[in-house]
N, C-alpha and C positions, 0 to 999 in steps of 0.2 A: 504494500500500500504506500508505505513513503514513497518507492521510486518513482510511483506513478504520480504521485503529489507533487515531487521533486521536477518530473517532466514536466508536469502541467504550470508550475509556477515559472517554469526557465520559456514556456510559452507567453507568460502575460496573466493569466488566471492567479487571482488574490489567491493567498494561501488559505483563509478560512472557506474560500470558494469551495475547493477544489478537496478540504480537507469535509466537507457536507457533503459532497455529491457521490450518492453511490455507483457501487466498482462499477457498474454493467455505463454508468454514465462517462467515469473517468474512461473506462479503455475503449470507448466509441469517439472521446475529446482527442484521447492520444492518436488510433488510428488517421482519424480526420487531418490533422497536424503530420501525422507521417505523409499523409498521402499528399497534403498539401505541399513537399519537402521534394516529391517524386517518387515516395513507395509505393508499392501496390501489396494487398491486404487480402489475402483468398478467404473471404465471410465466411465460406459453407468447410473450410480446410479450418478455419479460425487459427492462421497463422500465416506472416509476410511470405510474398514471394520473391525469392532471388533468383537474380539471373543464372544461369549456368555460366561454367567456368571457374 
């Protein structure tokens, strides 16, 4: 739970924000934020995709 609290506040999210809003909400804030960065996120894998290589 910190890291994801950790992540969300190095995004801009107040810390008391971020420390309210449940996990199923933080790690929908985080992906979002990744994908905004250029990752992509397999929803139904529930885990990023890496390129091969």
């Amino acid at each position: 739970m910190l890291i994801e609290v950790a992540a969300l506040v190095g995004h801009g999210v107040p810390w008391d924000v971020a420390m309210a809003m449940p996990r199923v909400r933080r790690m929908a804030f985080l992906v979002a934020f990744g994908e905004l960065a250029g990752g992509r996120y397999d929803w139904s894998m529930q885990q990023w995709e890496y390129p091969d290589g």
